[in-house]
CHARMM-style PDB file with segment names, atoms N, HN, CA, C and O in Angstrom:
ATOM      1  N   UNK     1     -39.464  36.243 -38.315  1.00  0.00      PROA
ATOM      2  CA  UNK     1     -39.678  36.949 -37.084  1.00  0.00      PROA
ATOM      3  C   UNK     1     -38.469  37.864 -36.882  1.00  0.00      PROA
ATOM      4  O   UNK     1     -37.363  37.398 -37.153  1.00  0.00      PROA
ATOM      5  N   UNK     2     -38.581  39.270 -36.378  1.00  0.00      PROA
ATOM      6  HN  UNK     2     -39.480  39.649 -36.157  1.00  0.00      PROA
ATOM      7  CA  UNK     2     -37.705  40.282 -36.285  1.00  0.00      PROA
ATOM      8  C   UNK     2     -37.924  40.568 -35.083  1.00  0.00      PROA
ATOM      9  O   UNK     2     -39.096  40.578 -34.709  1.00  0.00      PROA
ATOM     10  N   UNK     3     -36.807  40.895 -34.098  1.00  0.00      PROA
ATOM     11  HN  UNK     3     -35.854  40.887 -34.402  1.00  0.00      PROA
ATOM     12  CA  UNK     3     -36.773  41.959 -33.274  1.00  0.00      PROA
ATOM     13  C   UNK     3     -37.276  43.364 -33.250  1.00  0.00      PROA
ATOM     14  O   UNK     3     -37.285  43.653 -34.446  1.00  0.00      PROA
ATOM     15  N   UNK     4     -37.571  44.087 -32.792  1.00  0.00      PROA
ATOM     16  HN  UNK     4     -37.564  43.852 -31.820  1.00  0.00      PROA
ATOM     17  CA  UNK     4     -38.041  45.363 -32.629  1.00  0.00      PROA
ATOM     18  C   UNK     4     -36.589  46.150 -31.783  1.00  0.00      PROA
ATOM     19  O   UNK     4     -35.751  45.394 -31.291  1.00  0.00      PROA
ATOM     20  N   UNK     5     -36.423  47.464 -31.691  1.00  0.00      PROA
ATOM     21  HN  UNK     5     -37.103  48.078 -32.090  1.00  0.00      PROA
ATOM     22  CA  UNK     5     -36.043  48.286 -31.086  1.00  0.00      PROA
ATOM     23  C   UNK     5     -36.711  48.030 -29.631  1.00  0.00      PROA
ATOM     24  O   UNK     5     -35.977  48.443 -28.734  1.00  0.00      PROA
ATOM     25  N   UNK     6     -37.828  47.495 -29.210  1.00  0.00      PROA
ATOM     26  HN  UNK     6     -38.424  47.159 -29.939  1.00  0.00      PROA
ATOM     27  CA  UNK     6     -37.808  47.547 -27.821  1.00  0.00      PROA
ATOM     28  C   UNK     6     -37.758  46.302 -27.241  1.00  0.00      PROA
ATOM     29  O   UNK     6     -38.009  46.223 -26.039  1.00  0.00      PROA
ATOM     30  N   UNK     7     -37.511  45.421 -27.801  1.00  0.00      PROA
ATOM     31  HN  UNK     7     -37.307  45.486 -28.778  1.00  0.00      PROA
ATOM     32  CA  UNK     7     -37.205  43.880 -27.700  1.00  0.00      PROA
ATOM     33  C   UNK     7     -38.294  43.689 -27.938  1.00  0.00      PROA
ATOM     34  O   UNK     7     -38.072  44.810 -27.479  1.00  0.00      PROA
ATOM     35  N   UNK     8     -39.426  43.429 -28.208  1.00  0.00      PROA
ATOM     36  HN  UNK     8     -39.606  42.519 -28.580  1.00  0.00      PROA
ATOM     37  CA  UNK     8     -40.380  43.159 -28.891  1.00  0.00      PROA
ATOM     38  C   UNK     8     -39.846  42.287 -30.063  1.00  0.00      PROA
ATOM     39  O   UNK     8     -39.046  42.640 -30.929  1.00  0.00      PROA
ATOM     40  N   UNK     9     -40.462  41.048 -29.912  1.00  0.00      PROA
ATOM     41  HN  UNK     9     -41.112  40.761 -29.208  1.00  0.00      PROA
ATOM     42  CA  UNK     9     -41.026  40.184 -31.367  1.00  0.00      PROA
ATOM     43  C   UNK     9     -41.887  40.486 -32.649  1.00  0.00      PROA
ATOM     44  O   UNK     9     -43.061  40.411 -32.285  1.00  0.00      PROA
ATOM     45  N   UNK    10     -41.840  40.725 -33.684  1.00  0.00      PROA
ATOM     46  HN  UNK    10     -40.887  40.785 -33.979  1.00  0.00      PROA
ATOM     47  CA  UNK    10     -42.361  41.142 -34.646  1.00  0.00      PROA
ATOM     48  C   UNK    10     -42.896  39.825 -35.669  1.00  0.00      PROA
ATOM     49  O   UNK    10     -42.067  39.120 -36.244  1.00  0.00      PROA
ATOM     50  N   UNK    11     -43.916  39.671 -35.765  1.00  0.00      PROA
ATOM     51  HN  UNK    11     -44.589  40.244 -35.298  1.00  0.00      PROA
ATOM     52  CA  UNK    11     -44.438  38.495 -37.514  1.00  0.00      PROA
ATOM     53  C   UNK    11     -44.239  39.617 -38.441  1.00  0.00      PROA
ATOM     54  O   UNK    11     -44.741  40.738 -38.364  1.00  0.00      PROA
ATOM     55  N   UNK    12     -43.240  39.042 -39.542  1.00  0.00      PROA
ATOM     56  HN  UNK    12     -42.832  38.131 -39.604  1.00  0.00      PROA
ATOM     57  CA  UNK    12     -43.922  40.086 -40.746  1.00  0.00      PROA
ATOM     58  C   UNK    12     -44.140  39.210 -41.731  1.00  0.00      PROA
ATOM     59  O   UNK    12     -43.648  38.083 -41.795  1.00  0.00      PROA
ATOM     60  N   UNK    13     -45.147  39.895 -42.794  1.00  0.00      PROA
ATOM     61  HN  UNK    13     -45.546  40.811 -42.742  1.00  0.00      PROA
ATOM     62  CA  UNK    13     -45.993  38.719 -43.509  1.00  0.00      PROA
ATOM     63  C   UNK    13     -45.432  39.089 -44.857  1.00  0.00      PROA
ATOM     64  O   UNK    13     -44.698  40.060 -45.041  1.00  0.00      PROA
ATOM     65  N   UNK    14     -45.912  38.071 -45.976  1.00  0.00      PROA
ATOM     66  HN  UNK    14     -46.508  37.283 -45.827  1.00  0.00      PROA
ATOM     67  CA  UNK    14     -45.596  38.214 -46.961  1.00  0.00      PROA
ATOM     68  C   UNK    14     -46.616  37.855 -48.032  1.00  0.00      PROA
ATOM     69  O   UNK    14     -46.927  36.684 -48.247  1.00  0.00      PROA
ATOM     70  N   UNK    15     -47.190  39.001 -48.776  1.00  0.00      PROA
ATOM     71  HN  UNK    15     -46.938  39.952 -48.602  1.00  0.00      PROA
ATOM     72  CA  UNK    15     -48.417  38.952 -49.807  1.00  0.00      PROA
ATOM     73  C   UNK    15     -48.206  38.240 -50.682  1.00  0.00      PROA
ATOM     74  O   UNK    15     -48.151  38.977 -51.666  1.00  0.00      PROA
ATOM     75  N   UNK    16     -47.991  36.920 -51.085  1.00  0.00      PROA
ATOM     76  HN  UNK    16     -48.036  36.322 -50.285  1.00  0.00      PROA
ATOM     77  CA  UNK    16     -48.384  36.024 -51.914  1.00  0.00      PROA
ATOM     78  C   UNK    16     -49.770  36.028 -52.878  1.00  0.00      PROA
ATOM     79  O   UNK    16     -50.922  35.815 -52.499  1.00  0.00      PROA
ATOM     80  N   UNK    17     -49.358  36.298 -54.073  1.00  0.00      PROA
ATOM     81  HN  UNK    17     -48.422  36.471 -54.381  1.00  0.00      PROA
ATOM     82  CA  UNK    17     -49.829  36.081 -55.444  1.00  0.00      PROA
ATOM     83  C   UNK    17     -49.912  35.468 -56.484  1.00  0.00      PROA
ATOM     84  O   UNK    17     -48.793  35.411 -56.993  1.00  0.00      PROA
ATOM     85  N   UNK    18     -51.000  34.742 -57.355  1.00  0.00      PROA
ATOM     86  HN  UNK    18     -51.910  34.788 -56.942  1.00  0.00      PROA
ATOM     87  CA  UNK    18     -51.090  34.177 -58.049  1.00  0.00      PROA
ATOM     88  C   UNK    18     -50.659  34.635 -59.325  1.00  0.00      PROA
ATOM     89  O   UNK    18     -51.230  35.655 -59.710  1.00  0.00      PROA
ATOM     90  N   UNK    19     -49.687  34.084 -60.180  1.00  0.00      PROA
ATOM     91  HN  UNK    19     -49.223  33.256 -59.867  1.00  0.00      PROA
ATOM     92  CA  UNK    19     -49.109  34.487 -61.630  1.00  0.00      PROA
ATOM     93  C   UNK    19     -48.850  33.408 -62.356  1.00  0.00      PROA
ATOM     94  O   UNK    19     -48.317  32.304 -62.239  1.00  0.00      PROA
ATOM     95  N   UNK    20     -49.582  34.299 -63.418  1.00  0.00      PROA
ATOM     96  HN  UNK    20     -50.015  35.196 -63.513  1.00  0.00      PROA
ATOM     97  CA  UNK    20     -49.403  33.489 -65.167  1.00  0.00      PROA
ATOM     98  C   UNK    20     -48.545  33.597 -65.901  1.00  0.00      PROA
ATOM     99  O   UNK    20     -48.568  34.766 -66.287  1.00  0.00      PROA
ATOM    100  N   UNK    21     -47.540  32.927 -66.485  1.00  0.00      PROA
ATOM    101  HN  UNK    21     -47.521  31.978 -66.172  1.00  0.00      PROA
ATOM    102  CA  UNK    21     -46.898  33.640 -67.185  1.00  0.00      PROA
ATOM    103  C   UNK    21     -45.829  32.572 -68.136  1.00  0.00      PROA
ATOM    104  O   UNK    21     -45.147  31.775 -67.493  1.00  0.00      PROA
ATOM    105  N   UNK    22     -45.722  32.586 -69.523  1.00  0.00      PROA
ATOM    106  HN  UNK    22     -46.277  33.234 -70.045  1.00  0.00      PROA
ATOM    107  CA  UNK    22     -44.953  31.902 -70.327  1.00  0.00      PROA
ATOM    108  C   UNK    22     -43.591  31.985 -69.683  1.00  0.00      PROA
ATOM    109  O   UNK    22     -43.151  32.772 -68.845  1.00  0.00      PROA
ATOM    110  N   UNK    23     -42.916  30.717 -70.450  1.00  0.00      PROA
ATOM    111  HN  UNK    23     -43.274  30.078 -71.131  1.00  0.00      PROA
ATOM    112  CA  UNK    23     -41.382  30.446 -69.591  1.00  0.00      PROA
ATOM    113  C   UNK    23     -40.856  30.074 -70.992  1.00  0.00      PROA
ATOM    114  O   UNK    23     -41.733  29.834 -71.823  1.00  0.00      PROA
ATOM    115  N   UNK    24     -39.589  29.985 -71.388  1.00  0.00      PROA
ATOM    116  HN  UNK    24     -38.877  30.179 -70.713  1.00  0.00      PROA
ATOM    117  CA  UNK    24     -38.848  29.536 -72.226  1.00  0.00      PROA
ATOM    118  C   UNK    24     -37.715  28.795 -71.454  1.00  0.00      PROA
ATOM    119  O   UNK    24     -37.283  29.350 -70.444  1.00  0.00      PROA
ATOM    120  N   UNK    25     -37.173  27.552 -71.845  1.00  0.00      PROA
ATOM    121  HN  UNK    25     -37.524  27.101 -72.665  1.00  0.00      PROA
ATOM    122  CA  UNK    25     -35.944  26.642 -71.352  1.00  0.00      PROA
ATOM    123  C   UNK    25     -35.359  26.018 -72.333  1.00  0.00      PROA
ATOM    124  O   UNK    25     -35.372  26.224 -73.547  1.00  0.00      PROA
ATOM    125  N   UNK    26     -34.877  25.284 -71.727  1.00  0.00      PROA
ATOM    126  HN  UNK    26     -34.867  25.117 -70.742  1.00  0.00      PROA
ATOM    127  CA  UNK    26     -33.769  24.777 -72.954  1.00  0.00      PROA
ATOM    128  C   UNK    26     -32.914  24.209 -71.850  1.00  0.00      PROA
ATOM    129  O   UNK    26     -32.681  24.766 -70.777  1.00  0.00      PROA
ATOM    130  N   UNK    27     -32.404  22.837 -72.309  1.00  0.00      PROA
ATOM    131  HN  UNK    27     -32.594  22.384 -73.181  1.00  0.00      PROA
ATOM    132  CA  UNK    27     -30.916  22.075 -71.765  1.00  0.00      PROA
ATOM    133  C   UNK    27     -30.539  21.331 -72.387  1.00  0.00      PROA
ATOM    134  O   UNK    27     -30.852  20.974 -73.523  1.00  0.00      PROA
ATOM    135  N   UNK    28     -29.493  20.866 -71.406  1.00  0.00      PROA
ATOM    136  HN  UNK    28     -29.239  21.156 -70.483  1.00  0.00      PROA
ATOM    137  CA  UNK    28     -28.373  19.668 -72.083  1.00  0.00      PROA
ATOM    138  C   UNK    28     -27.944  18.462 -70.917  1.00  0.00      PROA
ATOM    139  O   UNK    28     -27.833  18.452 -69.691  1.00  0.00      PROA
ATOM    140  N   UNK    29     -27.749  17.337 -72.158  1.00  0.00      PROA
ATOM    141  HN  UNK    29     -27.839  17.346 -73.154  1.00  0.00      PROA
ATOM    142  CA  UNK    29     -27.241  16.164 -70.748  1.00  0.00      PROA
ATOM    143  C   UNK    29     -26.269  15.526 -72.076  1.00  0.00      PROA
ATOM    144  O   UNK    29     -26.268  15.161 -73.251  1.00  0.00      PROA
ATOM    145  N   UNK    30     -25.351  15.754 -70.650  1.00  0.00      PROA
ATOM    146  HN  UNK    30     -25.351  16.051 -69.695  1.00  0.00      PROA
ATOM    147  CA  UNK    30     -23.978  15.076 -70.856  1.00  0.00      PROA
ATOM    148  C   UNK    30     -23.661  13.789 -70.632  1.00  0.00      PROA
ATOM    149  O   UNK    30     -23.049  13.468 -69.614  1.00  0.00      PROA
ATOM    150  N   UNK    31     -24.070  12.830 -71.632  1.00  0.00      PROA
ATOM    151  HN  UNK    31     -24.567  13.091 -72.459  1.00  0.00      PROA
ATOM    152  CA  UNK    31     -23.833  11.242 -71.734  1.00  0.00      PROA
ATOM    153  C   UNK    31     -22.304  10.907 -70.960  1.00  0.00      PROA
ATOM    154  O   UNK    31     -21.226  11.006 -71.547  1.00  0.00      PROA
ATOM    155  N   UNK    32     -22.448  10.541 -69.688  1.00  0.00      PROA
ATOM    156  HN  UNK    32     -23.324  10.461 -69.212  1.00  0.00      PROA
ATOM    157  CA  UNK    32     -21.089   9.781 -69.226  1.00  0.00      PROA
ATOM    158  C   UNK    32     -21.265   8.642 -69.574  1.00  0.00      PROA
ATOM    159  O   UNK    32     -20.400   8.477 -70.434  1.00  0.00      PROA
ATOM    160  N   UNK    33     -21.749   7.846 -69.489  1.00  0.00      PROA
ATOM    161  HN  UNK    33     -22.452   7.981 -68.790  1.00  0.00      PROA
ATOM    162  CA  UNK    33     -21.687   6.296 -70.259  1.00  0.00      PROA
ATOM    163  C   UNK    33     -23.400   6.014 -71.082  1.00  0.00      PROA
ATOM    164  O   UNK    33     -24.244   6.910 -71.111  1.00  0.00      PROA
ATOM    165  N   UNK    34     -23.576   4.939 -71.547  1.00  0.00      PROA
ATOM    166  HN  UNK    34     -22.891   4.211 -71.523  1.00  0.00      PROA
ATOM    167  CA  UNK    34     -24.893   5.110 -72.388  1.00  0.00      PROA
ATOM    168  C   UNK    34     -26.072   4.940 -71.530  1.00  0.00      PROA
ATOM    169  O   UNK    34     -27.182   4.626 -71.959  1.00  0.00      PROA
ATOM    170  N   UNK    35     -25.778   5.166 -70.276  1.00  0.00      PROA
ATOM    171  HN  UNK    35     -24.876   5.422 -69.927  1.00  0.00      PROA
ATOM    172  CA  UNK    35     -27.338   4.769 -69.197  1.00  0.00      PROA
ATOM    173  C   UNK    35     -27.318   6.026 -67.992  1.00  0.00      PROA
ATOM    174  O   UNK    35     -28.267   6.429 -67.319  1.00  0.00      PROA
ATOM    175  N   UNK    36     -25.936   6.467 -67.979  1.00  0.00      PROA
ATOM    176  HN  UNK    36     -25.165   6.140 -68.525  1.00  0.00      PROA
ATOM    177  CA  UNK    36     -26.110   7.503 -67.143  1.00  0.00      PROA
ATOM    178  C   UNK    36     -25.434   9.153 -67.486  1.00  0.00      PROA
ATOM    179  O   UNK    36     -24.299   9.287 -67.943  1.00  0.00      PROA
ATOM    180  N   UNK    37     -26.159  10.083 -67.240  1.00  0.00      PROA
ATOM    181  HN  UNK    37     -27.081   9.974 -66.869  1.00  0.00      PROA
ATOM    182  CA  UNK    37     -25.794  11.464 -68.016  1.00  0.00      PROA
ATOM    183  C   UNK    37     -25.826  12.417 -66.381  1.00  0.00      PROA
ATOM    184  O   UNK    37     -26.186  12.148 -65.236  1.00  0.00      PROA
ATOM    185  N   UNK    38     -25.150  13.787 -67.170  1.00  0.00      PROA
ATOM    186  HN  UNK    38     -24.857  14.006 -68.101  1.00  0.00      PROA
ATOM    187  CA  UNK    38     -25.447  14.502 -66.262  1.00  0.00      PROA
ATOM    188  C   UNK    38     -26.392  16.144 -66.931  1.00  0.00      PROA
ATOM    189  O   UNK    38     -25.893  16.750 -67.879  1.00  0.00      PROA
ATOM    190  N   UNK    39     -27.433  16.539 -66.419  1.00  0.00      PROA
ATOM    191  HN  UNK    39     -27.839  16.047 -65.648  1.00  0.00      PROA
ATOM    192  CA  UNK    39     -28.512  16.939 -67.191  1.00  0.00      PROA
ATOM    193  C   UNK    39     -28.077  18.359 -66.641  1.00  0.00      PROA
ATOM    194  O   UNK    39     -27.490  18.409 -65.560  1.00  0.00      PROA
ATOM    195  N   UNK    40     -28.388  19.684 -67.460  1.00  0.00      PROA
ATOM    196  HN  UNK    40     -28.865  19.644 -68.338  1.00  0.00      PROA
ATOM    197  CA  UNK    40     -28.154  21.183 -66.950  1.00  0.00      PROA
ATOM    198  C   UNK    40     -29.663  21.694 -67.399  1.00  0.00      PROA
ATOM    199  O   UNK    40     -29.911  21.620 -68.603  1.00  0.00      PROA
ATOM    200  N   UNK    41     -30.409  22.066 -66.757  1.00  0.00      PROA
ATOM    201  HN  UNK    41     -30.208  22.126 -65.779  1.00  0.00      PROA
ATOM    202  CA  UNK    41     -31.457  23.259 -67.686  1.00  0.00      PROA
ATOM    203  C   UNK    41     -31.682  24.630 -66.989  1.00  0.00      PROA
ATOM    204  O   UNK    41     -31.544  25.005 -65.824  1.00  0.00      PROA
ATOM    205  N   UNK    42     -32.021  25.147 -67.963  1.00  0.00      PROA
ATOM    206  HN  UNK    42     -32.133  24.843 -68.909  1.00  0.00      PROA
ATOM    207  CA  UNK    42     -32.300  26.784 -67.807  1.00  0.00      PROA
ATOM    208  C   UNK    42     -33.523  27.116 -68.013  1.00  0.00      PROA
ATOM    209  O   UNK    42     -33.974  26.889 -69.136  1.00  0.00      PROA
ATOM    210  N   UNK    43     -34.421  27.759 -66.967  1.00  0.00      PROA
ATOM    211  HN  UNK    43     -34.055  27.944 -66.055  1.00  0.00      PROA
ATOM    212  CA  UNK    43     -35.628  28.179 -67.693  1.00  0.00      PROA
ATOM    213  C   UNK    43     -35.714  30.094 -67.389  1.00  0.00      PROA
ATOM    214  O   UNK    43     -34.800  30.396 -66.621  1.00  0.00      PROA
ATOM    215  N   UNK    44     -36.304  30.960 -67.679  1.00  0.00      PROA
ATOM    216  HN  UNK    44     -37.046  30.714 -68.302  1.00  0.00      PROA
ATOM    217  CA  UNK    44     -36.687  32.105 -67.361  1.00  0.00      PROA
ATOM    218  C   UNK    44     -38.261  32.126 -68.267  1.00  0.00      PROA
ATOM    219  O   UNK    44     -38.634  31.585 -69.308  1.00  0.00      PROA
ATOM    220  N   UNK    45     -38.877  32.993 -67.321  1.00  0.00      PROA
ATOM    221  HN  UNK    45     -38.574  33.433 -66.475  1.00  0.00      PROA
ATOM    222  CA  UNK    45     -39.956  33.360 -67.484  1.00  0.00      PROA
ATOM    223  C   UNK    45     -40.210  34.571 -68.148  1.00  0.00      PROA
ATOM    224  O   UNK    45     -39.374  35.459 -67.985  1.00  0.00      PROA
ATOM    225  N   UNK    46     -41.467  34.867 -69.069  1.00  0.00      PROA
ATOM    226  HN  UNK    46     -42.147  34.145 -69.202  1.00  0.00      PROA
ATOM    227  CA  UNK    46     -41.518  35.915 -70.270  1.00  0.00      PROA
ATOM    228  C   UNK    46     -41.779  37.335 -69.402  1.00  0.00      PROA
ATOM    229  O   UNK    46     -41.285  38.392 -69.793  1.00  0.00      PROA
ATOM    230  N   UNK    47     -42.391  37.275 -68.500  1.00  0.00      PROA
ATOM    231  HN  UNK    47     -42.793  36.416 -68.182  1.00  0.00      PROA
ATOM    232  CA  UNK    47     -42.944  38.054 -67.494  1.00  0.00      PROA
ATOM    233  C   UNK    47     -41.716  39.088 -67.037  1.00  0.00      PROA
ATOM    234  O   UNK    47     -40.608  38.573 -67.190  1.00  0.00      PROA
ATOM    235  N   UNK    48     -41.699  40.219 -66.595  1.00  0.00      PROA
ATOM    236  HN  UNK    48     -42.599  40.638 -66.471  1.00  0.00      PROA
ATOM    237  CA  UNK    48     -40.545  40.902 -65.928  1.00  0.00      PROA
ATOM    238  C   UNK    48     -40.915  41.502 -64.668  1.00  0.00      PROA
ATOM    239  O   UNK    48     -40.337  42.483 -64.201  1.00  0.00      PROA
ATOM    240  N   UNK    49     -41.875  40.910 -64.126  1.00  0.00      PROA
ATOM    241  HN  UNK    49     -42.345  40.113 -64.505  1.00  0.00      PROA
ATOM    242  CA  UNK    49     -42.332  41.433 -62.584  1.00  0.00      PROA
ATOM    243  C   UNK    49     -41.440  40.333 -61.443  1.00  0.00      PROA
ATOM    244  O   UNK    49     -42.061  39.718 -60.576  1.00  0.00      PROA
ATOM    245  N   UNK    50     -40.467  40.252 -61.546  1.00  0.00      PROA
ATOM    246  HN  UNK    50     -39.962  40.751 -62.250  1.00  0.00      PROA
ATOM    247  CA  UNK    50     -40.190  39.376 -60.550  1.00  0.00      PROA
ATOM    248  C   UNK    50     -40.535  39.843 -58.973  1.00  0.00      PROA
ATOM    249  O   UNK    50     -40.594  40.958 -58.455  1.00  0.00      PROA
ATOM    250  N   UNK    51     -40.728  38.545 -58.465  1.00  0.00      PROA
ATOM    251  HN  UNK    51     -40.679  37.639 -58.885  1.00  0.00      PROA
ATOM    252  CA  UNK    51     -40.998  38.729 -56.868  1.00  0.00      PROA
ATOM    253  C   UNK    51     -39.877  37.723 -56.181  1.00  0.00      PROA
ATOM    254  O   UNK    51     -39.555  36.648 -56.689  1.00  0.00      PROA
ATOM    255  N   UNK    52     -39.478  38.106 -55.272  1.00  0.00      PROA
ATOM    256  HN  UNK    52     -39.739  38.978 -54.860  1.00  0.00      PROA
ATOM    257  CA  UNK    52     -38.237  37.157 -54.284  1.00  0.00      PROA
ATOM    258  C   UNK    52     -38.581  35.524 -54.009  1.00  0.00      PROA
ATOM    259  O   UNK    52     -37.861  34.553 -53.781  1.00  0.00      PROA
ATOM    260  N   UNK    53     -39.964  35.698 -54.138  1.00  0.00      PROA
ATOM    261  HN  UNK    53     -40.550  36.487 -54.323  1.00  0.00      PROA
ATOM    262  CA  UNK    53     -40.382  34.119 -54.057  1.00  0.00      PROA
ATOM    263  C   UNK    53     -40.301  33.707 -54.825  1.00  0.00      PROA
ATOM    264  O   UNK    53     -40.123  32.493 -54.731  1.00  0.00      PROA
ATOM    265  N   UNK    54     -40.354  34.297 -56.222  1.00  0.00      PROA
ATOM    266  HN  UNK    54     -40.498  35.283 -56.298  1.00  0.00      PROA
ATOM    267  CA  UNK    54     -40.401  33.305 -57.676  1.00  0.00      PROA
ATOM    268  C   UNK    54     -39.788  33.928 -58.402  1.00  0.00      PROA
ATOM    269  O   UNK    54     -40.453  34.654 -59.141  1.00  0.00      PROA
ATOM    270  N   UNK    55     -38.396  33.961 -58.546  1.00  0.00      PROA
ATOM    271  HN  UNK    55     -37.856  33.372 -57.945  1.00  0.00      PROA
ATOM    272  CA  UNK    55     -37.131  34.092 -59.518  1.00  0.00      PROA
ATOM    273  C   UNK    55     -37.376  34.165 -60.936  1.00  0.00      PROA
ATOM    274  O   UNK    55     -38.168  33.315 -61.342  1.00  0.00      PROA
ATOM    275  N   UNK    56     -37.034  34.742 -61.563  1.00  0.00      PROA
ATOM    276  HN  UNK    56     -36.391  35.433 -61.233  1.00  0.00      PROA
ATOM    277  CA  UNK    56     -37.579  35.063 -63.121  1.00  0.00      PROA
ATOM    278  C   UNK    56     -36.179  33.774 -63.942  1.00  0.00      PROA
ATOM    279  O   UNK    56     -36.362  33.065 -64.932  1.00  0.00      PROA
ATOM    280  N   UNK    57     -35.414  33.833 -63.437  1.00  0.00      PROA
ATOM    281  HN  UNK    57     -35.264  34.409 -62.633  1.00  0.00      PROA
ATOM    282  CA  UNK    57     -34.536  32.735 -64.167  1.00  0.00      PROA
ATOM    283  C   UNK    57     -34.204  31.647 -62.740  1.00  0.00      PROA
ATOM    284  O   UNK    57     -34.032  31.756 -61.526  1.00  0.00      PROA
ATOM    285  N   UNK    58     -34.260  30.322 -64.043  1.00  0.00      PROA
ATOM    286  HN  UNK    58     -34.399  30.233 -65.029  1.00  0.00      PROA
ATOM    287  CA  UNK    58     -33.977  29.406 -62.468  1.00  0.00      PROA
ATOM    288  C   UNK    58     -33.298  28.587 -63.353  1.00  0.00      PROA
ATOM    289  O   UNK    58     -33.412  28.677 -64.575  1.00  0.00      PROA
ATOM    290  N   UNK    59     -32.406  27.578 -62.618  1.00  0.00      PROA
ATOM    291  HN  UNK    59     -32.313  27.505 -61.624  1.00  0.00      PROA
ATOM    292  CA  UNK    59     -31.075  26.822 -63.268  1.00  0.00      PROA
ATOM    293  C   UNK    59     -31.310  25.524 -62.080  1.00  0.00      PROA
ATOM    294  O   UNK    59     -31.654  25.567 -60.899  1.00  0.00      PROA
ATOM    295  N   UNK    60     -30.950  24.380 -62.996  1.00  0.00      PROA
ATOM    296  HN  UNK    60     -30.671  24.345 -63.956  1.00  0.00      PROA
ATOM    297  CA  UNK    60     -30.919  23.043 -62.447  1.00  0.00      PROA
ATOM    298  C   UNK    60     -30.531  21.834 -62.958  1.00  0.00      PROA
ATOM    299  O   UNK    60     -30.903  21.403 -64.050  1.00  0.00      PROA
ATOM    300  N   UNK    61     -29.817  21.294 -62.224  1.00  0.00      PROA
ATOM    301  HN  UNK    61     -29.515  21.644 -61.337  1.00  0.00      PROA
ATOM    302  CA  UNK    61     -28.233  20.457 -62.570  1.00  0.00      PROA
ATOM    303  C   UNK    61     -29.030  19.186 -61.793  1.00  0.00      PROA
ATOM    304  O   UNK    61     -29.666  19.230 -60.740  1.00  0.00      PROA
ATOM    305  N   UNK    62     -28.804  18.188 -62.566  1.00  0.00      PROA
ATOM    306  HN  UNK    62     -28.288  18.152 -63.421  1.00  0.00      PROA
ATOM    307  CA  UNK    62     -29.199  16.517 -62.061  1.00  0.00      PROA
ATOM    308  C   UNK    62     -28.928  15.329 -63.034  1.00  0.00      PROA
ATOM    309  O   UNK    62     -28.430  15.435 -64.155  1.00  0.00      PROA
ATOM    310  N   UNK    63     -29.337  14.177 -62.420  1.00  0.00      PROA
ATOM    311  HN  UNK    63     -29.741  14.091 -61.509  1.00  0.00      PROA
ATOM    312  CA  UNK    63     -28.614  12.718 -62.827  1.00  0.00      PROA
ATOM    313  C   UNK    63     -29.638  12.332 -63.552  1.00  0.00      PROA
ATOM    314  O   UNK    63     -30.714  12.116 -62.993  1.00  0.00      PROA
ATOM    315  N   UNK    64     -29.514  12.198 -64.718  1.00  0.00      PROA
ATOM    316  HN  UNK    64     -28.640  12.373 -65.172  1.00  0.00      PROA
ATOM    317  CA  UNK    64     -30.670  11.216 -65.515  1.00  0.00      PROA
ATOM    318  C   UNK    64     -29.942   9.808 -65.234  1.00  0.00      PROA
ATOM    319  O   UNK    64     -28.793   9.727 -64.798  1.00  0.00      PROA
ATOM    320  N   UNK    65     -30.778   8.694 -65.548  1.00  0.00      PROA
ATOM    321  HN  UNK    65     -31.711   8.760 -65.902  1.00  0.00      PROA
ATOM    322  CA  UNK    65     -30.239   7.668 -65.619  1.00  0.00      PROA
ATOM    323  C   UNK    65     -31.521   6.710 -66.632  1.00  0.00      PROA
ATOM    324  O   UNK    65     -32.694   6.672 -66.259  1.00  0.00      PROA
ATOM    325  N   UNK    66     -31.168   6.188 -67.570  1.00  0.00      PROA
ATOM    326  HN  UNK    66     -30.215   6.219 -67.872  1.00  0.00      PROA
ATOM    327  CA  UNK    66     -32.012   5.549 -68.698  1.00  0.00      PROA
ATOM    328  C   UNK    66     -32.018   4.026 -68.629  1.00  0.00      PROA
ATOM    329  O   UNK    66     -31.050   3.288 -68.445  1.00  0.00      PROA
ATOM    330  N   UNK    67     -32.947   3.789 -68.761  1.00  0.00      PROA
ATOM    331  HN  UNK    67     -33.733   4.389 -68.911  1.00  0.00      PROA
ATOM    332  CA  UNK    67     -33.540   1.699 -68.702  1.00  0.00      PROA
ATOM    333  C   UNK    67     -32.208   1.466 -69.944  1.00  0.00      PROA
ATOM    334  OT1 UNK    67     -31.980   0.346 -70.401  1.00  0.00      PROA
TER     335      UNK     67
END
């Protein structure tokens, strides 16, 4: 929601679209002891239309932990 120049409230919308598109990734996890790691991955998508909602490269850092 935006202000207007006359104080007026504004909705502005956002055209959401459906897309297909191959991804390539790849990561790594860093064994701190033999049951618990810390995991990095990278993915980007083959596509080059990016839109603000769906990032053409995305990155993500987390805890594996193994039985």
């Amino acid at each position: 929601m935006t202000e207007g120049f006359d104080g007026v409230f504004r909705v502005e919308s956002t055209r959401y679209q459906d897309r297909t598109s191959a991804e390539v990734n790849g990561g790594v996890i860093f064994r701190i002891t033999p049951h618990v790691g810390l995991q990095i991955d990278g993915k980007r998508l083959l596509r080059s239309d990016g839109v603000n909602y769906d990032p053409i490269n995305k990155v993500s850092v987390g805890v594996s932990w193994r039985f």
